[in-house]
C-alpha positions in Angstrom: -89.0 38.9 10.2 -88.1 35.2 11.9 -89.3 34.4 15.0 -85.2 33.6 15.6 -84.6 37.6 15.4 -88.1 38.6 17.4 -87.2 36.0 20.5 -84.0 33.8 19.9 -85.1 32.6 23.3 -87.4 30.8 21.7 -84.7 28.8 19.3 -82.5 28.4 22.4 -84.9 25.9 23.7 -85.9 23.8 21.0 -82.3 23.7 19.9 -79.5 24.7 22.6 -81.5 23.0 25.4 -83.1 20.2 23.6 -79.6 19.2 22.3 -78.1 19.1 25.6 -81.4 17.4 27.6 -81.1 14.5 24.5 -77.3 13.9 25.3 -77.3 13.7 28.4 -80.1 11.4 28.3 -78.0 9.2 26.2 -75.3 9.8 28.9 -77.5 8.5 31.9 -78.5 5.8 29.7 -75.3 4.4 27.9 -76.6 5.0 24.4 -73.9 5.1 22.1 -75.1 5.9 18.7 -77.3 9.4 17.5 -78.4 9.9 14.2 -78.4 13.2 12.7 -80.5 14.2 10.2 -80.2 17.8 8.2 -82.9 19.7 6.9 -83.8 20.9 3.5 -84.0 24.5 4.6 -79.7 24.2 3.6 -81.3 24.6 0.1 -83.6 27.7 0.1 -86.4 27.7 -2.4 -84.8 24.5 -5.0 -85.8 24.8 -8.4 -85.3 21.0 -8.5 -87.6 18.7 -6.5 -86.8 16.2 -5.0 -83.3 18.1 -4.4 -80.0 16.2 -4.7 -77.7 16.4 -2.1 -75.2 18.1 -4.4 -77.5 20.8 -5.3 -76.1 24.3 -5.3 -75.9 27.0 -4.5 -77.0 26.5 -1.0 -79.1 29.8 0.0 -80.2 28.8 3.6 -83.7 30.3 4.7 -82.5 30.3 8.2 -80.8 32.8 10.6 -78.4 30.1 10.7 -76.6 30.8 8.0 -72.9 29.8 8.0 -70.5 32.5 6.9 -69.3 30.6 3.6 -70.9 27.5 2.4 -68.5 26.7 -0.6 
């Protein structure tokens, strides 16, 4: 089982809480800009490597799964 089922706590403060202390540290500071940058977990175990960006089907290996990914 995934530490995000044992104690979401856990994945509230690396993401929730880490989110929000990062923007409002660009608040305080007048940064405009933020890159985001995804994950290959979107992909689950890829049989190709490296993985295109168009690969499918996308199996996340993470609680956060969205409810359709097509």
């Amino acid at each position: 089982m995934r530490v995000s089922v044992i104690d979401p706590e856990i994945h509230f403060n690396e993401n929730i809480l880490a989110s929000f202390k990062v923007l409002e540290y660009m608040r305080r500071n007048d940064i405009e800009y933020l890159v985001f940058a995804s994950s290959s977990t979107v992909y689950g175990e890829a049989s190709v490597i490296p993985t295109p960006e168009d690969y499918h089907p996308l199996n996340p290996i993470s609680i956060y799964e969205p409810l359709n990914w097509q």
